[in-house]
C-alpha positions, 0 to 999 in steps of 0.5 A, spaced: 429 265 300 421 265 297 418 261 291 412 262 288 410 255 284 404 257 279 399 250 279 393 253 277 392 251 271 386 247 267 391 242 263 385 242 258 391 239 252 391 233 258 384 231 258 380 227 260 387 225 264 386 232 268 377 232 268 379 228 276 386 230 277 390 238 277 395 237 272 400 238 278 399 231 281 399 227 274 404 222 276 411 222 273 414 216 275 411 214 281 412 221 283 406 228 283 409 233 278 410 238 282 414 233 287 420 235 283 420 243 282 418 244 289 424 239 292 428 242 287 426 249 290 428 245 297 435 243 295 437 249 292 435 253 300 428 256 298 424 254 304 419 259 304 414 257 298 407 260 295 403 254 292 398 259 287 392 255 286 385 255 282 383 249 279 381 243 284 386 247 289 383 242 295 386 236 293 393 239 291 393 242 298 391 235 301 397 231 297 402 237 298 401 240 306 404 244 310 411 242 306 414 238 312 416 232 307 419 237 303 424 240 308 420 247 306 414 251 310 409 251 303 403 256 304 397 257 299 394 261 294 388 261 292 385 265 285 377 265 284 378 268 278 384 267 273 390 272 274 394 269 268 402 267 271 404 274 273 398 277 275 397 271 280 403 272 283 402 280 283 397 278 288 403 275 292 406 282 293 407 283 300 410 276 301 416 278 296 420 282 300 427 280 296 429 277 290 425 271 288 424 265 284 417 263 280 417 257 277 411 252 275 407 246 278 405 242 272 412 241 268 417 236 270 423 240 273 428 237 277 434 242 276 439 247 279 435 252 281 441 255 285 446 256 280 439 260 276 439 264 282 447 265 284 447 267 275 442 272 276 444 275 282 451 276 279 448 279 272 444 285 276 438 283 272 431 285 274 429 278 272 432 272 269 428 267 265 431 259 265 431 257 258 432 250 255 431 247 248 427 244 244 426 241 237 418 243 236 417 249 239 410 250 236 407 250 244 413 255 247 416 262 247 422 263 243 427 267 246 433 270 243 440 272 248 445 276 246 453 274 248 452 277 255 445 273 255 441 279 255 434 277 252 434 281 245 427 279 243 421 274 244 417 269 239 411 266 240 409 259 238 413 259 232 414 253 227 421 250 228 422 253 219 420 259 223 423 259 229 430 263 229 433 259 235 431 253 239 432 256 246 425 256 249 422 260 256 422 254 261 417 257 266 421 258 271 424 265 273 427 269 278 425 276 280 427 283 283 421 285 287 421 291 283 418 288 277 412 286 280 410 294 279 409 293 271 403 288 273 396 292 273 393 291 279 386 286 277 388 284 270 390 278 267 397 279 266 401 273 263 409 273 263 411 271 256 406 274 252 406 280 257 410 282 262 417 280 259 415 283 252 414 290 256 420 290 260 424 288 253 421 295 250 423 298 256 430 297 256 430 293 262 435 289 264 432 281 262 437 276 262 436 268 260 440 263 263 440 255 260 438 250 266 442 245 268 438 238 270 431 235 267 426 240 263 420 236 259 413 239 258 408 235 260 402 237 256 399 232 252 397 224 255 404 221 250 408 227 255 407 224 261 409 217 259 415 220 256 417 224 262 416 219 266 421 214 262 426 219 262 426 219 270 427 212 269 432 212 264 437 216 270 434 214 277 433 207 275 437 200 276 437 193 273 434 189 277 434 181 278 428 178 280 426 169 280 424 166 274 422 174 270 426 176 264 428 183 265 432 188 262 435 196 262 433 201 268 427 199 272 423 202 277 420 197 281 417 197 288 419 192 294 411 191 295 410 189 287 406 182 286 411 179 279 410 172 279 415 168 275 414 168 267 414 175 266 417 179 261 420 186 262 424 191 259 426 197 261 426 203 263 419 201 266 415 202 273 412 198 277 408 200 283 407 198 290 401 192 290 402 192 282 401 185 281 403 182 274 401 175 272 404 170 268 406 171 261 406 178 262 409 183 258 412 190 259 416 194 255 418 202 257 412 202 261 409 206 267 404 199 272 402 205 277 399 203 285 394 196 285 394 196 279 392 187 276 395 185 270 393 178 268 396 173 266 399 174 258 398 181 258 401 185 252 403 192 255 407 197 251 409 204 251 403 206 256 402 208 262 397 205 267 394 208 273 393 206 279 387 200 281 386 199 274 385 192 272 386 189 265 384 182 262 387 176 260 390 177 253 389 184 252 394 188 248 394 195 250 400 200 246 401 206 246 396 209 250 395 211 257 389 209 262 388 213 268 385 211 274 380 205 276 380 204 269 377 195 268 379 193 261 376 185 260 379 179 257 382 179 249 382 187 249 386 191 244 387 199 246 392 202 241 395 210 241 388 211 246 387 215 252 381 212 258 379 217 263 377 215 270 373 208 271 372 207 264 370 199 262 371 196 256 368 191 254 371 183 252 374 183 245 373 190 243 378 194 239 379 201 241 385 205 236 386 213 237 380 214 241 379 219 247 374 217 252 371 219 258 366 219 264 359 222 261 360 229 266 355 229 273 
């Protein structure tokens, strides 16, 4: 069976995470994004798979292959100019000779995606569309079904007072080839907002169907370290460790540093060659490859890329630090995002702030 998995987007509401980084490979508790739909589409038996590609595409293929890892055989796509999500795929055509599934590189999905299929085949639909709620719908497609599960109508960002249900487009799909013929060729085509809308109005048959599994955005900086607790919350264990106080699931590497007199609470990350110095606190936090922690640092509710390096007596909560960042001593960084690499100086104080790289 094919897959089509959508990952050339820009991440524009992730920057200045995504200036260095597709929003496809941000991590999610230790793990690329996109690792979790593509090994979903693997174990639900979609072995051929079409990664669709724009925005930093070189390192996207780097990290993903050629599929081995995956169990699949992964190709790629690559649009110059943006198709929008159907008109990527209307340019994959002649690579869907049966029916298929869509689904996105850059939300967290580690889902059934073989009772999606089996549902949609029984159905007889043109397309089915995964649903999956949310209680803020004001970034997502709402979507109404009927008691057969037929889609009856469409609403588009609403406010959740506005909103006249809570079942939202999830971005994953199954297809009948013969939808791509109401894609026009060389036009920025999207599914939401255009593609299922036509159908609907042209009495074609168009199904939702809830997904079974772990569903989240991952559009804003707080959405990853959210994520990336919720992965945690299920996959993690309690753990004992010599002379460091820990509590609830934690995911923590066998090449993790942790010297005695650390504190951490779950669900928390320690990656590999993290080290954590004496007297350091982590609480529902995600410390990711080689990234240092001196001693008496406070981390809480944020994320740490990896080989960042953050001082003696430093506070960091609420915030996320992407690669290579270097923190010094008595720093205090609240509900803040840091690009790559960027340096705060000792004894500052940095609360709501959004900084980055001046552009090459």
């Amino acid at each position: 069976m094919k897959a089509v998995v959508l990952a050339g987007g820009y991440g524009t509401r992730l920057r200045p995470l995504t200036e260095t980084v597709p929003k496809p490979l941000l991590p999610v508790a230790g793990e690329p994004c996109i690792d979790y739909v593509l090994r979903s589409l693997a174990s639900a038996d979609f072995r051929e798979i079409i990664v669709a590609t724009s925005y930093m595409s070189d390192r996207v293929i780097k990290r993903i292959g050629d599929g081995l890892d995956y169990g699949a055989s992964i190709l790629y796509s690559f649009e110059a100019v943006p198709a929008g999500t159907a008109g990527a795929v209307k340019i994959l055509e002649d690579f869907v000779d049966g029916t298929f599934v869509v689904a996105s590189g850059d939300v967290l999905a580690d889902v059934n995606l073989k009772k999606l299929f089996d549902g949609h085949t029984r159905s007889g639909a043109l397309a089915t569309m995964a649903l999956t709620r949310a209680e803020d719908t004001r970034q997502f497609g709402v979507v109404e079904v009927d008691a057969e599960g037929r889609l009856v109508r469409f609403q588009e960002k609403p406010a959740p007072e506005e909103a006249f249900s809570d079942l939202i487009n999830a971005g994953i799909y199954v297809l009948e080839p013969e939808v791509l013929a109401f894609v026009p060729e060389r036009k920025t085509f999207d599914f939401s907002k255009d593609l299922f809308p036509l159908l609907l109005e042209k009495g074609e048959a168009l199904f939702g169907m809830e997904l079974e599994g772990l569903w989240m955005d991952i559009g804003r900086p707080e959405d990853l370290w959210r994520a990336s607790l919720e992965v945690i919350r299920r996959t993690g264990t309690e753990v004992a460790l010599k002379g460091v106080k820990s509590e609830g699931p934690v995911l923590i590497s066998q090449e993790a540093r942790i010297n005695e007199g650390v504190e951490i609470e779950g669900p928390s990350y320690v990656g590999r060659g993290a080290t954590l110095s004496k007297g350091v606190r982590v609480r529902r936090s995600c410390v990711y490859d080689g990234v240092f922690l001196d001693r008496d640092v406070d981390l809480e509710d944020s994320v740490v890329m990896e080989e960042s390096h953050i001082g003696w007596r430093s506070r960091v909560r609420g915030s996320v630090l992407s690669t290579a960042c270097m923190v010094d001593e008595d720093v205090e960084i609240l509900d803040s995002v840091l690009g790559d690499e960027m340096h705060v100086r000792a004894h500052s104080r940095l609360e709501g702030a959004s900084l980055a790289p001046p552009p090459e």
